[in-house]
N, C-alpha and C positions, 0 to 999 in steps of 0.2 A: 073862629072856626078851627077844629079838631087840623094838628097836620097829618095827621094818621086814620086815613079814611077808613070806614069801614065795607065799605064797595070802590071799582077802580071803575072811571068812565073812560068811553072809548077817548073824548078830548083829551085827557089827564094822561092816558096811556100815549097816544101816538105823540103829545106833547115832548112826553118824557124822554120817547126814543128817539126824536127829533134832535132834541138837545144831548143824549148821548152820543148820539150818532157823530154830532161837531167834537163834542170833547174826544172823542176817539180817532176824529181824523186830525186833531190838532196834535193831540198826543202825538199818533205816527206821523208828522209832519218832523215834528221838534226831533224825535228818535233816527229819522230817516237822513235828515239831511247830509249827516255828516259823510255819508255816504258817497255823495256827488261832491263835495268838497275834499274827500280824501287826497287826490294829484297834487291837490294845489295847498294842502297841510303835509302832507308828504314832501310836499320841496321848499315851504319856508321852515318847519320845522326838524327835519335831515331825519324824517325816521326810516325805520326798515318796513316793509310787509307786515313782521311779525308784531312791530308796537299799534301799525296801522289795523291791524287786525286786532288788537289788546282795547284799543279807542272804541272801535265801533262794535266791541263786543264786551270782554270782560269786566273794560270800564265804567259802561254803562247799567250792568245786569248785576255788577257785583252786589251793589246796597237795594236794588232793585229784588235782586231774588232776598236776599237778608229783611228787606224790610217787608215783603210779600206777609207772614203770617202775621207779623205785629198788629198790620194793616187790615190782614182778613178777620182778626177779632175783636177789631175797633168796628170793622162795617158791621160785624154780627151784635153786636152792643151799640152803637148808638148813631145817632141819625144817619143815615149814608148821605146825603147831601151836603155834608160839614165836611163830612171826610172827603169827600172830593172834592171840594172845593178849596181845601187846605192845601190835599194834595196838588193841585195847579198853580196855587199858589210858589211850593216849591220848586218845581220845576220849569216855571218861567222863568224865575229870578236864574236858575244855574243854565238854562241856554245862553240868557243874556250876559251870563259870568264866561260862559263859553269863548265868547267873542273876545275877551280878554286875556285867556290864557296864552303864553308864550312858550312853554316848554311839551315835553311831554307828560312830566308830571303833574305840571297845575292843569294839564286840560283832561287828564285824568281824574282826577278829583271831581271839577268841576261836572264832567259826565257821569260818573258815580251819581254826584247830586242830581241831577237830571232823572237817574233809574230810580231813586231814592223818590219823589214828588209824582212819577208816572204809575208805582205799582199800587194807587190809590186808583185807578180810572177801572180797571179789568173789573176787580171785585165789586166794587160799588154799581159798577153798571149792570153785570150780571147778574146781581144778588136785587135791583129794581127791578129790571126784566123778569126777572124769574115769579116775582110780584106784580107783575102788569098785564101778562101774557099768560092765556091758559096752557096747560101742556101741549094741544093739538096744535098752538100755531108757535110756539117757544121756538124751536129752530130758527124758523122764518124770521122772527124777531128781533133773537141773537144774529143771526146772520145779517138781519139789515145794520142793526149795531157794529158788525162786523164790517162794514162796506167802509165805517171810519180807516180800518186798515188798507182797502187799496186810496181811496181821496186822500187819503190823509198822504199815505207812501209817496203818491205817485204826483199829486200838487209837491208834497217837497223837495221831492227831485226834480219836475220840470220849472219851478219856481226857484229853486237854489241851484241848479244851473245857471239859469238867467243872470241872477245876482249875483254869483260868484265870476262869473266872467264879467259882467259888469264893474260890480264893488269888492271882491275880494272877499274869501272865507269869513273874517273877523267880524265884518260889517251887517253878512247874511242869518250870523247866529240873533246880532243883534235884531233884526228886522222878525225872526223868527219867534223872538219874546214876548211880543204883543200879544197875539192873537188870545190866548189864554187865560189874558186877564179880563179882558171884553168878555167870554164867553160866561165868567163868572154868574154874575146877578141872574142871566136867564135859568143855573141849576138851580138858583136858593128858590127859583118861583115853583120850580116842582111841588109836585105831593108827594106824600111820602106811606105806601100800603102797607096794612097787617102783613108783615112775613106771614107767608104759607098760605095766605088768600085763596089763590088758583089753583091749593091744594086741598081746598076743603073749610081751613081753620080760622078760627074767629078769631079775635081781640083777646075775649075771654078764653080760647083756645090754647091761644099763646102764654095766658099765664102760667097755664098748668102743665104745660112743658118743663121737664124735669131741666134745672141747670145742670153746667158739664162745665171742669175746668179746660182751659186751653189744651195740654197733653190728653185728657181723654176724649177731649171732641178729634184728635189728628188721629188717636187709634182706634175710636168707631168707624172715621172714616176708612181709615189703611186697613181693614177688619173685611171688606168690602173686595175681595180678590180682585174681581173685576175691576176696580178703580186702578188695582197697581198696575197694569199693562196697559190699564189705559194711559198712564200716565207718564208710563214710560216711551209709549207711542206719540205722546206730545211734546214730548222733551227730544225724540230724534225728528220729529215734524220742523222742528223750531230751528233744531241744527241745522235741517237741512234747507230749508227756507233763506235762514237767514246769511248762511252762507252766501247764497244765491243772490240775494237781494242784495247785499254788499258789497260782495266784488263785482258785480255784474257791468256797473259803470265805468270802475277801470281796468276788466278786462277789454271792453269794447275800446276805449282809450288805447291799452298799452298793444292787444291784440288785433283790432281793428281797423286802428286810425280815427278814431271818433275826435273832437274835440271835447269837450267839456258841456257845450252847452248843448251838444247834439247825441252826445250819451246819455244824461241827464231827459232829456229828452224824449229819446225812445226807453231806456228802463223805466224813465215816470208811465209814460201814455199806457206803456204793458202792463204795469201795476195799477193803473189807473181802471182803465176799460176789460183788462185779464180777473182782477179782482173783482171787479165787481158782478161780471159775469159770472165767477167761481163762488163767489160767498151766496150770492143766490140762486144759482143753480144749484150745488151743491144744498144746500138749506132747503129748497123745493121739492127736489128728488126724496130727501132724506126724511122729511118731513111726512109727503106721501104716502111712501114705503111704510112709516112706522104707523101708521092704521091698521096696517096688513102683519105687519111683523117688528116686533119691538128690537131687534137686534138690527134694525134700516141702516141707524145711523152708524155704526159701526162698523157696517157691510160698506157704507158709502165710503166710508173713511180709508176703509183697507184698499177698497178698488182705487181709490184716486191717486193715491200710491201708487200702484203699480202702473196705472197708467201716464203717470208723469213721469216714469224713468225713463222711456227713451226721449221723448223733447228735450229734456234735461239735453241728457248729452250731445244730439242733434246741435243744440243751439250754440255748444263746447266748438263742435268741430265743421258747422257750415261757414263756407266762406261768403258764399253768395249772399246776398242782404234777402231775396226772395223764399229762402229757405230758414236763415239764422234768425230775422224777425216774428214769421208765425210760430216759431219753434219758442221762443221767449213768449212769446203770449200764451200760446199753450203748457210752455212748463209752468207758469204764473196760476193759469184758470184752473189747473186741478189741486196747484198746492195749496192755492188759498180757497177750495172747495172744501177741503177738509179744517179748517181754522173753526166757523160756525159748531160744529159736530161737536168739538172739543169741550167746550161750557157746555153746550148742551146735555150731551151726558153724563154732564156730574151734575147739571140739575136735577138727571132724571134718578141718580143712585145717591144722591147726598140731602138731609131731611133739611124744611125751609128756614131752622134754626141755627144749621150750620155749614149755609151755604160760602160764606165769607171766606171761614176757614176751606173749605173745601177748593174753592176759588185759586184763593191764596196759595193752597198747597200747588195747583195746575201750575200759577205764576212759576213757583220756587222751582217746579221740575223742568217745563217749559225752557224758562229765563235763566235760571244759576246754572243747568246743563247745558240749557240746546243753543240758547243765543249765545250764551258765553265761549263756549268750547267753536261754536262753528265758523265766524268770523278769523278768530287765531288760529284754530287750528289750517286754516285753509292758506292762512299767511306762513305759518311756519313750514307747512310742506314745503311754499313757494321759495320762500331762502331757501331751503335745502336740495333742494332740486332743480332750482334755478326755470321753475315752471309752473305759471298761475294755472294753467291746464291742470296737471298733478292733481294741485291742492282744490281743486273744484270736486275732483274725482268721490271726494266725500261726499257729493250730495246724493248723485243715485246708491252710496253707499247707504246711506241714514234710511233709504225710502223701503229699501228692501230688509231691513231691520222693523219698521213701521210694520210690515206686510205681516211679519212674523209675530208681531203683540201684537195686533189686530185680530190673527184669528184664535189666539188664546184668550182674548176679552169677550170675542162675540160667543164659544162656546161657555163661558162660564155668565154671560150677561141675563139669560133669561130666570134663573132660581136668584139671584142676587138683585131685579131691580121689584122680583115681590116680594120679597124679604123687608125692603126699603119701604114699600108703601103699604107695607101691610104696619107697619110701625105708625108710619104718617096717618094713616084711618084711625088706630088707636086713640092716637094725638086728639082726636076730632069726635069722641064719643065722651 
């Protein structure tokens, strides 16, 4: 039997998003942890803030954003199922190298390889999704896909607390190895759809789709105004997210008296139940809306921004647990409202031939800007001013930059996403 259907059934669909769904949260489990284990790699290995921030950001995003397009025009070329599954393969193996590291430069490396094996999951998931799901429910979709991001987060903080106060940093990367490789056999059982299906285009469709080398499929895309704000809106979303999600453990630690296992703890549950609330809510609103008006999702994206700046800071400067707790759920539920949005409309402006790349390009701006820069950069405030406070300050900073490509994407989104599909109809005549 063909692995390349020519119709997607509902089993074969929710199958698939079932099983991305785990790869997504496993990914963010593996990426997340190191997070809640920072205090306690921070004092056997004698670093500063600012390498602690270099670990959990630049270390890991560096071969991660660098291998993002290789990877995006591998998915657009050949089976997506191989390629993810390769990719898990890598990155299992450097978590559990993880636990091994001793210095700050082999655990550098070694996290490098971790971002190096994860930037295989975004594209390959999205670029199935985008094949499984028609337009009108795609949000929703991506967004459930999306909920790997809080499960995923928010299990490896409450679970790598546990074990880090338990067994110790080293042990917990180990224990974090497994899960990835289990999940394997269940993506090879996928199917595998006509790119551009749920946009009209057959099998035979797809043949007669003109090829395009890797530079000119990046400059049809970047051709797409609308894409570049958008993209730059995702790359300060990431900064400022992942700032967030970072130190947020041992602020509560070094700021609040938390232990390890009880920071770990309340950042997981916030990321855990904040997220998942946010990815679908936000996905259901947006979703909605764009029956009514194609620029939804964009509008949803710009608002959740703004409405996450003040919890943000709230959550900086309460003392009391009954104020500084919903304040972290709520700065959580609207930043990861806007996560879904992101793939989404570059499904909606990018043709089903080169979604991969288009993907890839999110990861690159995303991850080699916003992850990389926001972890460090928040560290280095902190040596320098001798105030994790400070260095947090960048995050309602990133959101109000957000606010600002957002409404430059949404007034130029409506001529640019029929432009898109009037190509894609072409495709399909």
């Amino acid at each position: 039997m063909s692995d390349t259907p020519s119709s997607v059934s509902k089993f074969s669909a929710i199958y698939a998003l079932v099983v991305l769904v785990i790869v997504n949260s496993i990914n963010y489990m593996d990426r997340t942890v190191v997070s809640v284990l920072a205090p306690l790699i921070k004092q056997d290995l004698s670093l500063t803030d600012t390498q602690l921030g270099f670990i959990g950001g630049l270390a890991f995003t560096l071969f991660y954003a660098l291998m993002a397009l290789p990877i995006g025009a591998a998915v657009d070329r050949f089976t997506r199922k191989y390629v993810l599954s390769a990719g898990i393969v890598v990155w299992s193996a450097a978590v559990f190298l993880s636990g091994m590291a001793g210095s700050f430069g082999s655990l550098f490396v070694v996290r490098a390889l971790t971002g190096t094996g994860e930037s295989s999951a975004h594209p390959s998931g999205v670029s199935l999704l985008g094949d499984y799901f028609s337009q009108k429910v795609r949000t929703i979709a991506i967004a459930v896909f999306q909920m790997g991001v809080p499960l995923g987060a928010g299990i490896g903080l409450i679970v790598g607390g546990i074990l880090a106060q338990k067994y110790g940093w080293q042990k917990t990367f180990f224990f974090y190895a497994v899960p990835g490789i289990i999940v394997i056999p269940l993506i090879l059982l996928t199917r595998n759809p006509v790119r551009g299906i749920q946009d009209g285009l057959t099998a035979a469709d797809r043949q007669g789709v003109p090829g395009r080398d890797f530079f000119g499929t990046v400059g049809k895309i970047l051709s797409t105004k609308t894409l570049i704000f958008h993209y730059i809106a995702t790359a300060l979303i990431q900064l400022g997210i992942q700032a967030y999600a970072f130190w947020m453990p041992t602020y509560l630690v070094r700021e609040r008296g938390y232990d390890i296992a009880a920071a770990g703890k309340l950042a997981g549950i916030a990321m855990l139940v904040g997220g998942i609330v946010g990815a679908l809510g936000g996905a259901i609103v947006a979703d909605l809306w764009f029956r009514k008006d194609k620029t939804a999702r964009l509008k949803v994206q710009t608002i959740a921004a703004a409405a996450a700046i003040p919890f943000v800071i709230v959550s900086y400067i309460a003392v009391s647990s009954s104020i500084l707790i919903p304040a972290i759920f709520l700065a959580i539920i609207l930043s990861i409202a806007m996560f879904p949005i992101h793939s989404a409309v570059i499904v909606d402006l990018v043709e089903p031939q080169d979604r991969g790349v288009g993907m890839a390009l999110l990861l690159l701006l995303q991850t080699g800007v916003g992850y990389s820069l926001g972890p460090p950069l928040v560290g280095l405030i902190s040596d320098l001013s001798d105030s994790l406070f400070r260095g947090l300050l960048i995050v309602p900073i990133a959101y109000v930059l957000v606010i600002v490509m957002g409404i430059f994407a949404i007034r130029l989104f409506s001529a640019d996403y029929a432009a898109v599909h009037a190509r894609i109809a072409r495709h399909g005549k």
